[in-house]
C-alpha positions, -999 to +999 in steps of 0.1 A: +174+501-117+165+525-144+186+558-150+174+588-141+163+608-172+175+633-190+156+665-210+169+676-249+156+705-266+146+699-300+132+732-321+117+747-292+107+719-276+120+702-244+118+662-251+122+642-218+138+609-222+134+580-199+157+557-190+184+570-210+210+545-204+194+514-209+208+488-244+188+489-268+212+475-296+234+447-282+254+443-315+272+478-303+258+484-269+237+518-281+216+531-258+179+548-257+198+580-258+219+577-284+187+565-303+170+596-297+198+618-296+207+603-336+168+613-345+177+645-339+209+646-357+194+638-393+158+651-381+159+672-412+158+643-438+137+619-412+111+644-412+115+652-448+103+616-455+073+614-435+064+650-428+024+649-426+021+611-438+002+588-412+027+572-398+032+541-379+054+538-352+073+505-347+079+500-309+104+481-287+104+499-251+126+476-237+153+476-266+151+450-300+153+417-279+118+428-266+091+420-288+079+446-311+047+465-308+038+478-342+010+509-332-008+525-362-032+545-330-008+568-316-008+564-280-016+592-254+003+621-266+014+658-253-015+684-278+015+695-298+018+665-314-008+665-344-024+631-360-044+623-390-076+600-389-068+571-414-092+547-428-080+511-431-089+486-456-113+470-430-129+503-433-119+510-394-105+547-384-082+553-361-058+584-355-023+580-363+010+597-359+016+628-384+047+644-382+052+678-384+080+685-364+113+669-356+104+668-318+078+645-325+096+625-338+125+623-309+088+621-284+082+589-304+120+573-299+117+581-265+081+554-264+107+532-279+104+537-317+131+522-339+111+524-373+085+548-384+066+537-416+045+567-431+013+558-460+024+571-492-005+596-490-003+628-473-028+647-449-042+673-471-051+643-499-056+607-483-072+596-512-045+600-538-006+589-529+023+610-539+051+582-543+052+553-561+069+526-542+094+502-558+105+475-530+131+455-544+132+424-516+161+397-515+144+366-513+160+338-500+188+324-518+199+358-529+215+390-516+215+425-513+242+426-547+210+403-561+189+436-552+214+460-559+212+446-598+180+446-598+180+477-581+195+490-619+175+477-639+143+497-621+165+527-629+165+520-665+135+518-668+129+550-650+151+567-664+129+551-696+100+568-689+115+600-676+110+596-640+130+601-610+139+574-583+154+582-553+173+550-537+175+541-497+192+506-482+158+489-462+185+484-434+187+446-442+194+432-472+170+451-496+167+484-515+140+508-519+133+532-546+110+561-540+094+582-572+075+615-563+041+615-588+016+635-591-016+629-559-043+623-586-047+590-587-063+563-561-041+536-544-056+508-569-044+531-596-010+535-582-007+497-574-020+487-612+015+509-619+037+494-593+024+464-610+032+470-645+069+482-632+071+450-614+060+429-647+089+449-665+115+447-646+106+410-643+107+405-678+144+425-682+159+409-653+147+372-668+164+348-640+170+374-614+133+391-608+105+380-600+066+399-597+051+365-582+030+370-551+032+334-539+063+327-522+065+291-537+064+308-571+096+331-564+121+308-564+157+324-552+150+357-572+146+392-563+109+400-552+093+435-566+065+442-540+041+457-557+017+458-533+040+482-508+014+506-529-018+494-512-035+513-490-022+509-453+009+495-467+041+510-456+077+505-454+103+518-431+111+554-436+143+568-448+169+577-418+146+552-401+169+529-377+163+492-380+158+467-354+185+449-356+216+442-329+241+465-355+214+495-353+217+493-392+196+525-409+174+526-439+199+550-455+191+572-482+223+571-510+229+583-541+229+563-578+269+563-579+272+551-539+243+523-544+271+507-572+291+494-542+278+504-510+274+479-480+245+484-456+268+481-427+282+513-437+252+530-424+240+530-388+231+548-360+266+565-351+279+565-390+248+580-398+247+616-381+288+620-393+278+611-425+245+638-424+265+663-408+293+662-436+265+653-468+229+667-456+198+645-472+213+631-503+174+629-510+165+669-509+156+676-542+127+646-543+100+671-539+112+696-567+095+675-596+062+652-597+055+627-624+024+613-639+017+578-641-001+577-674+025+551-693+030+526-664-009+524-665-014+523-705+011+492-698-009+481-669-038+476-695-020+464-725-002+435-705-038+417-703-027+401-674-052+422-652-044+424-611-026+403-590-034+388-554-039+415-524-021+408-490-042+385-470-054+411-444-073+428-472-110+423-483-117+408-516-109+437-540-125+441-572-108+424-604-088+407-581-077+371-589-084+340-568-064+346-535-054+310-529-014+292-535-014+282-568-004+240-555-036+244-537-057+258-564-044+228-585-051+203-556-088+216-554-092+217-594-076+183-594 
């Protein structure tokens, strides 16, 4: 029998929230409240990271052992919430979730979001992102210390070409690095650089790295995804709870802590002690913009040219031949 609900006021609003009591995270028998409630608790830096970016809400009403619903249309909603007309690769439109508010986002927890994942575009400029994405992905066969390391050799390389990358935990086993630039250049633009990054880190972390799209090309290395910066790709939001039975959180840490932090340190009752004593580590990422000029002057004097598009994608321009390189061989053969 569901619990009766309960009402929180969140910056002037009042947020009802159903079924309070029921699990949602087995691992440590957190509830749909405590979900919501811990939204609230770091709303400052959850909305920081996706304030007016379309934003996708990942969805599991009846807790993480229920399969997910991942919604880029924003389902019926009260009129204070506001949403952003997107444009997908397909060339589709739908409206989508644009925070502006921390109640929107406890309205969304209480529909069952875990995870938000904003674009890396914002409303006033869809055309032209404002963060390069650096997704440093454990593949199998390796670890988040794996990503960690690699984790330091993007900051060299950063620090390289004078840039600033601001480092979250995904939540699992992989670490995400997030560089403010300036909104003047398209998504291919900004994935030709997350590709040349990629390449470079690959080539200083020989062994341990890897930029190879196919996954029978990766081996047990540490996978650089450039294509997190393609349009209508997204990853999961700093402060953004994951669904897992721990209620991990994509937490956002500093250089020094990344050197030996564990992502079990973070979750969703860790988290709101640790904002409460720390604020958003990640406060100042809007204080400074960078261009992406040298990251594409590499892009073009690598040779290589692009690299294969997700699968959901049309065939882009310049793009090589989207097909497992054992097949290609077998149909060349």
């Amino acid at each position: 029998m569901a619990s009766p609900y309960i009402e929180l006021e969140v910056g002037g609003r009042v947020v009802k929230v159903t079924n309070p009591d029921k699990v949602y995270f087995p691992g440590i028998g957190a509830t749909k409240r405590e979900l919501v409630e811990y939204y609230v608790a770091v709303g400052e830096g959850a909305l920081r990271a996706i304030r007016d970016r379309p934003t996708y809400l990942k969805r599991h009403p009846d807790g993480i052992e229920s399969e997910a619903i991942y919604q880029k249309r924003i389902p019926r909603h009260p009129d204070w919430i506001e949403t952003v007309t997107v444009r997908f690769p397909s060339g589709r439109t739908a409206d989508a979730f644009c925070p502006t508010e921390v109640a929107g986002i406890a309205w969304c927890a209480n529909l069952g979001t875990i995870d938000f994942h904003p674009w890396h575009a914002r409303r006033p400029d869809l055309e032209h992102p404002d963060e390069l994405r650096i997704d440093v992905d454990p593949q199998p066969g390796t670890s988040f210390d794996d990503a960690r390391k690699v984790a330091f050799v993007a900051r060299e390389i950063l620090d390289e070409l004078g840039m600033t990358g601001f480092p979250k935990t995904s939540g699992n086993r992989g670490v995400h690095i997030t560089v403010r630039i300036e909104p003047r250049w398209t998504f291919t633009e900004v994935r030709y650089a997350a590709i040349a990054f990629a390449r470079e880190v690959e080539r200083r972390a020989a062994g341990l790295a890897t930029s190879a799209w196919w996954k029978e090309e990766r081996g047990e290395k540490v996978f650089i995804d450039y294509n997190q910066n393609a349009r209508d790709r997204t990853v999961a939001a700093a402060y953004s709870v994951r669904a897992r039975p721990e209620a991990t959180v994509s937490a956002p840490v500093t250089w020094d802590e990344l050197a030996d932090c564990d992502t079990r340190d973070f979750d969703l009752r860790t988290m709101p002690r640790r904002f409460a004593e720390v604020g958003d580590v990640q406060r100042a990422i809007d204080d400074r913009a960078f261009t992406l000029d040298t990251l594409l002057e590499w892009y073009e004097t690598d040779g290589r040219g692009d690299m294969p598009y997700p699968p959901n994608y049309p065939k882009m321009p310049g793009e090589p031949m989207r097909v497992q390189p054992s097949k290609a061989r077998h149909v060349t053969d």
